[in-house]
C-alpha angles and dihedrals in degrees: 000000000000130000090251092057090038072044091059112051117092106245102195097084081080102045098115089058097048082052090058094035092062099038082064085045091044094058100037088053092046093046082052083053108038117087113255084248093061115106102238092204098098085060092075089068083064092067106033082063080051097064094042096040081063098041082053087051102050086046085069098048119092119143116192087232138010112291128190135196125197097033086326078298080137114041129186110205139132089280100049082048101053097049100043082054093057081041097062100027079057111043088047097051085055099034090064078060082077101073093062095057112109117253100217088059099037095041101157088069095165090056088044094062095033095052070052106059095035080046093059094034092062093054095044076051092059094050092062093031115122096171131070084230099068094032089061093048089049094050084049100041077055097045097043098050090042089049087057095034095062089058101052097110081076087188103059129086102211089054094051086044079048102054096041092053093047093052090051098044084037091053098047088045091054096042085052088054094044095050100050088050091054089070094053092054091056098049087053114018101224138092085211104112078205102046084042089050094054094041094057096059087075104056122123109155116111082211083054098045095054088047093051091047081047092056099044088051099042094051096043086054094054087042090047082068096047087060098034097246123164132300088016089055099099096104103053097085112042094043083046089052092046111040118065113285091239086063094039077060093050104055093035093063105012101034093043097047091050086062093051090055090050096049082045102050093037098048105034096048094041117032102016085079106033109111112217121135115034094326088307107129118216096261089062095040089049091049098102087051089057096036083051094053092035081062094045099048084048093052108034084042095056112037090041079060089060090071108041113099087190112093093203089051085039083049093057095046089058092049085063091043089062091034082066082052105064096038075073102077086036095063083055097068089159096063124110093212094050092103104042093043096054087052097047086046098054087038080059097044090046087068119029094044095042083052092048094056088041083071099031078053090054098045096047097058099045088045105027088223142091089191112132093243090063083068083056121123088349087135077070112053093021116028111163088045087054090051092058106046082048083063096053100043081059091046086048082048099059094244119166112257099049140088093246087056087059100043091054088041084056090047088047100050096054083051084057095039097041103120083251110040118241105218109144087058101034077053087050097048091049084050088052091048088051092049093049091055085086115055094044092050090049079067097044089052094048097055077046121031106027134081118238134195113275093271114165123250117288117270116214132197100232086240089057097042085052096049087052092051088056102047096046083041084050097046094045091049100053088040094064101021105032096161092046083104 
């Protein structure tokens, strides 16, 4: 490729990448600069401009059709849009969580804004991405910074357990994806999930069939870790309790919703289309495999809850939990609703969950414990913060009145509306919601029935206070006003 074609793209379709992109140069040039004296704190407000800086920048983009840019490699269309919304909106909420982090545990502050921001540049990567390339260097640019991410606190034991956890559960996972999609690669012979998805329609071949089934089950194995669906869910507690909570937070909105984006854009462009039974294409002859393991990921993620005592490992079995929910609307690929209602549903979880770890944060640090009896008694000392955290356990809940009500009541109604209804599973997801009535509300009882030591109030970092403010206001909002978007 020459200068004059490079010359010729309009680039920018990627601007809010590149904005991203030089915000994580920016710190780590100025970390090679700044006198090893120099407090590295103020370095985090860089790449919080960043993010918005790109989030500025896509709100001005609207082209009137989808564009792409490198072979249409990097597309710009609605879907790209609306995730890379939830991305940044995202990434900075819990960003501001960084702040509060305490100095003397997180001491390489520079790399720890800058894993942040390439984190967040490769999933914004795999929601343009039209190739199974890019798609693949974004999954990695995520997992890479995450793997690092989650050892940061270089001096405790549970974050370097964590890390390496994480890497080894992260690499088999990848192999597992790479290796589906090169089969996919050989049926077709292009990387183009256009040109694949064209391709597939064609094919006759009973050899070519079972490879292609291989390769969708293969593929959404190595993808089911990624967002910490059952049975591949082992990892998910024991790397949230050891890596700092900020970046708990972080995989459990942004990275999950980045594997969201990748299951979305691959399925749907390659085997949602792709004829092979009596009309029928892969994704719906597949459907009672991800139903199956949709069932499997609600029911395994909330009555292992029930046992933790920890609030941060009960947190991350309720992030599988909710992961099962929204295979839900997954395994309903005919309704109409399937799309909006996974997008409404991570737009929920991002706030009421990021709000949920802003006070576990907060907690963790004044007690050193995320035991449940550090919760105890907090109506007294703290009120409004218990009231809050009491919102957005019922969000979390699925209660009337709340965003996350809404979101469940979305996932609910495209198994309902699916051309052939859903009802064992929609049954099995209110089940889970039942179960998980109890475990949210043992927390619940604990901020308001029970009596605490004698801890002093909760001090928040303004950043982290905000980003509490916004998530409660948010989940409040949708809750209320779901169609205000």
């Amino acid at each position: 490729m020459d200068a004059e074609t490079l010359m010729s793209y309009n680039w920018m379709l990627m601007m809010p990448e590149f904005m991203v992109l030089g915000g994580a140069v920016l710190i780590s040039v100025l970390d090679l600069l700044l006198p090893k004296k120099t407090g590295r704190e103020w370095l985090g407000w860089l790449g919080l401009a960043a993010i918005a800086g790109a989030a500025g920048v896509l709100f001005f983009l609207t082209p009137s059709e989808t564009e792409g840019i490198l072979g249409d490699s990097f597309v710009l269309d609605g879907f790209a849009k609306l995730f890379k919304i939830l991305l940044l909106g995202g990434a900075a909420l819990i960003y501001l969580l960084t702040f509060q982090e305490k100095k003397s545990e997180i001491t390489e502050r520079s790399e720890f804004y800058t894993l942040w921001l390439t984190g967040l540049l490769g999933a914004m990567f795999m929601s343009s991405s039209r190739d199974l390339m890019t798609l693949f260097v974004g999954l990695e640019l995520l997992s890479i910074s995450s793997y690092i991410m989650a050892g940061l606190k270089k001096k405790d034991q549970k974050s370097n357990e964590a890390a390496m956890k994480y890497v080894i559960n992260g690499g088999v996972a990848t192999a597992i994806t790479l290796f589906g999609m090169s089969y996919l690669y050989g049926i077709t012979g292009t990387v183009s999930l256009s040109d694949m998805s064209g391709q597939l329609q064609s094919l006759e071949t009973a050899d070519h069939l079972f490879v292609l089934g291989l390769s969708f089950l293969i593929i959404f194995t190595g993808l089911s870790f990624k967002i910490a669906a059952a049975p591949y869910h082992m990892w998910v507690p024991d790397v949230y309790e050891g890596a700092p909570t900020s970046v708990a937070a972080f995989l459990s909105v942004v990275s999950k919703t980045a594997g969201f984006i990748l299951i979305i854009r691959l399925f749907y462009t390659v085997f949602l289309n792709t004829s092979i039974l009596q009309g029928e294409s892969m994704l719906m002859n597949m459907q009672p495999y991800i139903a199956v393991l949709a069932a499997l990921t609600m029911i395994i993620g909330n009555v292992t809850a029930l046992k933790q005592r920890n609030v941060k490992r009960m947190l991350a079995y309720s992030s599988i939990g909710h992961a099962g929910y929204m295979l839900v609307a997954f395994a309903s690929p005919q309704s109409p609703l399937m799309f909006d209602a996974i997008w409404f549903y991570l737009l929920a979880y991002l706030f009421m969950n990021a709000g949920a770890f802003a006070i576990l944060l907060v907690i963790e640090q004044q007690t050193g414990s995320a035991h449940l009896d550090s919760f105890s008694g907090l109506y007294k000392r703290s009120p409004v913060i218990a009231v809050l955290m009491g919102i957005l356990l019922l969000s979390l809940a699925g209660i009337p009145g709340t965003a996350g009500f809404m979101a469940k009541l979305t996932i609910l109604l495209t198994a309902f509306t699916n051309q052939v209804p859903m009802l064992i599973l929609a049954s099995i997801m209110l089940a889970a919601t039942v179960i998980s009535y109890v475990y949210y509300f043992r927390v619940f009882a604990h901020m308001f029935f029970k009596q605490g030591e004698a801890e002093p109030r909760l001090r928040f970092h303004p950043a982290a206070a905000a980003a509490l403010l916004i998530c409660t206001a948010g989940t409040i909002l949708f809750g209320i006003f779901p169609d205000i978007l």
